[in-house]
C-alpha positions as CSV (number, residue, x, y, z in Angstrom):
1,X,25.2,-67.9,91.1
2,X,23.3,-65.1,89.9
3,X,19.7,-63.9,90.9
4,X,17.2,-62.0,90.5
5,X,17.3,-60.3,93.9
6,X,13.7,-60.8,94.5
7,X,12.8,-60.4,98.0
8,X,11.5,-63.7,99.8
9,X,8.4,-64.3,101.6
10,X,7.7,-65.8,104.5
11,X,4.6,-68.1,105.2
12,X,3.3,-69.9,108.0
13,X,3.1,-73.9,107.7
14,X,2.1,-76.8,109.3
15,X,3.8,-80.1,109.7
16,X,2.9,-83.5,110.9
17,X,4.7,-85.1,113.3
18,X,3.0,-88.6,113.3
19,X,-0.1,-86.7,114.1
20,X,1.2,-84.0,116.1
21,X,1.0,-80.6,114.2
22,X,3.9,-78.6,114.0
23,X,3.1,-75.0,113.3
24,X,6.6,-73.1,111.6
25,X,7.4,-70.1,109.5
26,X,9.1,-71.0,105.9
27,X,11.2,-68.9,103.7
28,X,12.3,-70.2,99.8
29,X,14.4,-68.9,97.5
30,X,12.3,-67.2,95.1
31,X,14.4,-67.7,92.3
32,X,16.5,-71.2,92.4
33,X,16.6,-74.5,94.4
34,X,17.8,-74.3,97.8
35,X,21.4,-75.1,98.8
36,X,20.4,-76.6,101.8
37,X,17.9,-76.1,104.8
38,X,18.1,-73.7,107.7
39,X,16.4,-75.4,110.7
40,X,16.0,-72.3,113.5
41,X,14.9,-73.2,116.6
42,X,13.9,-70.3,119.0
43,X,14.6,-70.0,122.9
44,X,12.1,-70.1,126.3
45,X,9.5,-68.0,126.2
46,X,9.1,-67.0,122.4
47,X,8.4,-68.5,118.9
48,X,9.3,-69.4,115.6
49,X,8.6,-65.3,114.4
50,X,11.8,-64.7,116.3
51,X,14.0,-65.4,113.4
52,X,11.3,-63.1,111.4
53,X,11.8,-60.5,113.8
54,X,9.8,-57.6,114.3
55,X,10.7,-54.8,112.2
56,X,10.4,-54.6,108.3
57,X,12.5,-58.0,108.6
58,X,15.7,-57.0,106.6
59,X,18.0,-58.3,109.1
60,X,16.1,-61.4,109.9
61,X,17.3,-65.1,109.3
62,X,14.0,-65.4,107.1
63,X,15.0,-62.8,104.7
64,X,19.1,-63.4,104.9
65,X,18.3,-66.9,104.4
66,X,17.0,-67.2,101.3
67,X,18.7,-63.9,99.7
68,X,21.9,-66.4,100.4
69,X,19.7,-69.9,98.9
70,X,19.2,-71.3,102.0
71,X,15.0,-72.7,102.6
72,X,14.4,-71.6,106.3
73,X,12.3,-73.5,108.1
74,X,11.6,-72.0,111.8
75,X,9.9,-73.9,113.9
76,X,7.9,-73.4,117.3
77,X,9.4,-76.4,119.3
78,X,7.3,-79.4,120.6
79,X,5.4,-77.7,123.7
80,X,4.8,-74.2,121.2
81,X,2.5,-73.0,118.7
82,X,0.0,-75.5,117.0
83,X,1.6,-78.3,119.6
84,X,1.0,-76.9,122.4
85,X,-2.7,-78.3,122.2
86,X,-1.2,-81.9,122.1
87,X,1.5,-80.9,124.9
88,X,0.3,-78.2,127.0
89,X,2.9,-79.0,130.3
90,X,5.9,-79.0,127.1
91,X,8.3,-81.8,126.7
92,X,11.6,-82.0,127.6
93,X,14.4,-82.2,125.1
94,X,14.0,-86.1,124.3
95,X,10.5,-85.6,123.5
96,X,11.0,-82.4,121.7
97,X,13.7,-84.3,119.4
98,X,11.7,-87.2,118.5
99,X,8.7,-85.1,117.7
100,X,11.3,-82.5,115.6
101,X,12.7,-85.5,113.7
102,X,9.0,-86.9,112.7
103,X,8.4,-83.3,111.5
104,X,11.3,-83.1,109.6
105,X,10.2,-85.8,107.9
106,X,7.4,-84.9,107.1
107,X,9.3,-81.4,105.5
108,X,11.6,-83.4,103.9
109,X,8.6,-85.7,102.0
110,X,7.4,-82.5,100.7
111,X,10.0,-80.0,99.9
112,X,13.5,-79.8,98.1
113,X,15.7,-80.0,100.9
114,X,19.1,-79.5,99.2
115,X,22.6,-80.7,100.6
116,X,21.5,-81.6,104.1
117,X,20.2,-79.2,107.1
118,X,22.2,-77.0,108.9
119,X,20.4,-76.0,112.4
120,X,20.3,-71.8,114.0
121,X,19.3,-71.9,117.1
122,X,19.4,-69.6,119.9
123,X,19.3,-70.1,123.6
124,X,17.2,-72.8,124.9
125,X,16.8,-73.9,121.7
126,X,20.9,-74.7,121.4
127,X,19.9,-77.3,123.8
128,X,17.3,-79.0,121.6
129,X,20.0,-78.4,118.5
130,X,22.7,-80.7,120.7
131,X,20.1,-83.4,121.6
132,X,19.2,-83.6,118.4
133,X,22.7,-83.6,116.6
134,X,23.9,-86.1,119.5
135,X,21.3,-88.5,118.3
136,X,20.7,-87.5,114.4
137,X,18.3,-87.3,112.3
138,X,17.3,-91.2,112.2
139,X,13.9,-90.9,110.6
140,X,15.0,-89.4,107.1
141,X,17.5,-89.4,104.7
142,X,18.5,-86.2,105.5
143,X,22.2,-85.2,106.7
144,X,22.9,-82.9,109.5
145,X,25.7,-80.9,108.7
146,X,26.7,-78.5,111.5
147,X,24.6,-76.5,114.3
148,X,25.3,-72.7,114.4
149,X,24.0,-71.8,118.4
150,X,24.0,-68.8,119.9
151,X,23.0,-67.6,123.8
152,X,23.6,-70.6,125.0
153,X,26.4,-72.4,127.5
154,X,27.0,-74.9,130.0
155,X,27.1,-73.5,133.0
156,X,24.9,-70.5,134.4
157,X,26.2,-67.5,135.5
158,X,22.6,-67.1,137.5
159,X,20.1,-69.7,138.2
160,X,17.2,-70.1,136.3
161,X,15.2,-69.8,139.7
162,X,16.6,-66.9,140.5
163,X,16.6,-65.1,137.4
164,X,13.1,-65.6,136.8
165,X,12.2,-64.2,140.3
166,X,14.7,-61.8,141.0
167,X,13.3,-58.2,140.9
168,X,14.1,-56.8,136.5
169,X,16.2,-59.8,136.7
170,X,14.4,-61.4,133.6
171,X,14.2,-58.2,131.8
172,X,18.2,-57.4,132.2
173,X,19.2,-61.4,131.7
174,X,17.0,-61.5,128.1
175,X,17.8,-58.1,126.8
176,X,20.5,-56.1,128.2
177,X,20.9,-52.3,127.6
178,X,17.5,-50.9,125.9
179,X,20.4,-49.3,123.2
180,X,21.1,-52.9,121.9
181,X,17.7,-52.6,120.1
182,X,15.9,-50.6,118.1
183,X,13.9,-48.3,119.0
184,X,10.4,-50.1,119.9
185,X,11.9,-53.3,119.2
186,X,10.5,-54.4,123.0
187,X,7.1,-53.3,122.7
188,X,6.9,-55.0,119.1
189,X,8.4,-57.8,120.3
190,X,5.7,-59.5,122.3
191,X,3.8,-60.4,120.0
192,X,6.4,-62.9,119.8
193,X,6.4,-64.3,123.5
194,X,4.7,-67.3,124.2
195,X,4.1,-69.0,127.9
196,X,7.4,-71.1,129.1
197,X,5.9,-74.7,129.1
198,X,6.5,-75.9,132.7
199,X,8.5,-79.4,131.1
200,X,10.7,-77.3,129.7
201,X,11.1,-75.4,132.9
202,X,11.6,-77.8,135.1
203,X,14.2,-79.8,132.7
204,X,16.2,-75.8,132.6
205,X,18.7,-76.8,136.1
206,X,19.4,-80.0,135.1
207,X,21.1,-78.8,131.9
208,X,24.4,-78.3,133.4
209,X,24.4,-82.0,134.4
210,X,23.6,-83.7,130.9
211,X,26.0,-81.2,128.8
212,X,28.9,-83.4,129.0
213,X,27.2,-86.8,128.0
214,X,25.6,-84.8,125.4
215,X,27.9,-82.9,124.1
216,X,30.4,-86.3,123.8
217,X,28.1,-87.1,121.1
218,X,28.1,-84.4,119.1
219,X,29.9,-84.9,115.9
220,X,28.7,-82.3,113.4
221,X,30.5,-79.1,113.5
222,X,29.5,-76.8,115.7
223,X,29.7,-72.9,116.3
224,X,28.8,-70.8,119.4
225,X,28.2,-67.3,119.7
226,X,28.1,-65.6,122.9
227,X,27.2,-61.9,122.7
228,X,29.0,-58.9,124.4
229,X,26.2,-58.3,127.5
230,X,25.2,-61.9,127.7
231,X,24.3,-62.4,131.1
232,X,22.3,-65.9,131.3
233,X,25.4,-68.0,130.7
234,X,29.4,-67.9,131.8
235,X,31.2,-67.2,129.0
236,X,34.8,-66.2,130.7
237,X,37.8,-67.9,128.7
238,X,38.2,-70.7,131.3
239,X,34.6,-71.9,130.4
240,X,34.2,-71.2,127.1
241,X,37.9,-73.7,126.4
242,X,35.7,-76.2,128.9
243,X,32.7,-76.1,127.1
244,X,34.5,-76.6,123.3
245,X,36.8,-79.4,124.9
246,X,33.6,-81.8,125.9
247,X,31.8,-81.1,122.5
248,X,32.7,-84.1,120.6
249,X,32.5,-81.9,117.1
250,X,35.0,-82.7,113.8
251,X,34.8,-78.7,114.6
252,X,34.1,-75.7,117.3
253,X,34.7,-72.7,117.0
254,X,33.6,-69.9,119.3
255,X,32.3,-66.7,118.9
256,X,31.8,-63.4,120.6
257,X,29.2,-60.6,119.1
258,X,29.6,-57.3,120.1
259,X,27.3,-55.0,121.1
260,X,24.4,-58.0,121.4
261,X,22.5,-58.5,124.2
262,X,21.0,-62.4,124.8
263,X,18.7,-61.6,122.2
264,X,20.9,-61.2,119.6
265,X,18.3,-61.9,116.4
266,X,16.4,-58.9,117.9
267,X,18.8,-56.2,117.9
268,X,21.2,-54.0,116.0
269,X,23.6,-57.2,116.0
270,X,21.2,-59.2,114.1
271,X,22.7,-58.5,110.7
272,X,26.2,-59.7,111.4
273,X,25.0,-62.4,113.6
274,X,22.6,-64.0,110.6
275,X,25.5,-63.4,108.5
276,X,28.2,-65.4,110.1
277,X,26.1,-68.4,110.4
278,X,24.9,-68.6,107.2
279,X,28.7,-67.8,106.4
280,X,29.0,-71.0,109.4
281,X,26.8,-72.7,107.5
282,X,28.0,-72.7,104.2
283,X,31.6,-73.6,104.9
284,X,29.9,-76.8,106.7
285,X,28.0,-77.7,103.6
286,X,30.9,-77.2,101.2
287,X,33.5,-79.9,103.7
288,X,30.6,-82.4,103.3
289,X,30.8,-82.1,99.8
290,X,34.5,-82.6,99.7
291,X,34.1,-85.6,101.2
């Protein structure tokens, strides 16, 4: 479909999550209705602006996004932003969904939503993605139609405990080499960083555990990208065939991004990352039209 090429903006909202606000970032196409909805959910520690990122924003998911006809919708989870006044110890991933599905619905209400909503979401934020496609979206009419998650596995190559304490541990286990970023891109980049809500925290060791009864329930497609110096997660053959065999998906497929660091949406990767996901989730909006 043609366009005009007009460059999209990207505004701050609010929604209402049965009285909960919900503070997010929202990109349109400027120039025809949306094919479908990009949900991004961001990881520990930052914000929606993540997917905005931090530069003049040509590479980021709000600008791809809607270039492509896709409405982005970033959120800051349940326990971030706005919410964070409601919920200021966080909530774990059950709570997070249930508020994220009222929200939705109150996005949905409002705004063309397309063919469905197809979810980005990086690190601890692929968590919430799985909770919330094991469960759907049961509070609208919208369908989920595949989750695109990257930085995230199923079992840690470092515990959270330790990498949070252990001396540049943090630093090295987030971004990797300083050369996987432009240049200022970590000084810029905190205006993005938000406190790690202590619910969330405290849920982080148990995730290993609940993978397997979540992930059985998956049944939306499902892609996961793990980048070339990411050090949070395991990501050796052996456990990347373990982790695709418990996901209970029509369809994984796995990924590797070179030259990415665990913040992928940050650094010189972030073009061909945002790329292959909308490319991810298109092909997931076309099967469910086939249908």
């Amino acid at each position: 479909m043609a366009h005009t090429g007009i460059r999209p903006t990207t505004g701050e909202v609010e929604l209402d999550a049965g009285g909960v606000p919900v503070s997010a970032l929202l990109a349109e196409p400027a120039d025809r209705p949306p094919r479908g909805v990009v949900l991004a959910l961001h990881g520990g520690g930052m914000r929606a602006g993540y997917f905005a990122g931090v530069g003049d924003g040509a590479d980021a998911l709000t600008t791809l996004g809607p270039a492509l006809g896709w409405t982005v919708l970033a959120v800051d989870r349940p326990g971030y932003g706005r919410s964070a006044e409601v919920f200021p110890a966080g909530l774990g991933l059950d709570g997070q969904a249930a508020v994220l599905r009222r929200a939705l619905a109150d996005f949905a209400a409002r705004h063309d939503t397309g063919g469905g909503v197809g979810v980005v979401a990086h690190s601890y934020g692929g968590k919430l993605a799985l909770v919330l496609a094991a469960d759907g979206l049961d509070l609208t009419d919208l369908d989920l139609i595949g989750l695109d998650i990257s930085g995230c596995g199923h079992r840690y190559a470092v515990e959270p405990e330790v990498g949070a304490t252990e001396r540049g541990g943090g630093w090295r286990l987030n971004w990797g080499l300083l050369g996987l970023y432009p240049p200022d891109t970590l000084r810029r980049s905190a205006a993005l960083v938000a406190p790690f809500p202590a619910e969330e925290w405290a849920e982080a060791h148990r995730w290993p555990e609940r993978f397997g009864e979540v992930a059985a329930r998956v049944r939306v497609p499902v892609r996961l990208t793990f980048a070339e110096h990411e050090h949070w997660w395991r990501h050796d053959d052996s456990s990347l065939a373990d982790l695709a065999a418990r996901l209970g998906s029509t369809r994984v497929v796995v990924d590797r991004l070179a030259g990415a660091g665990h913040n992928a949406g940050l650094g010189w990767a972030a073009r061909a990352y945002h790329l292959r996901a909308l490319a991810f989730l298109e092909e997931c909006l076309v099967g469910t039209q086939a249908r």
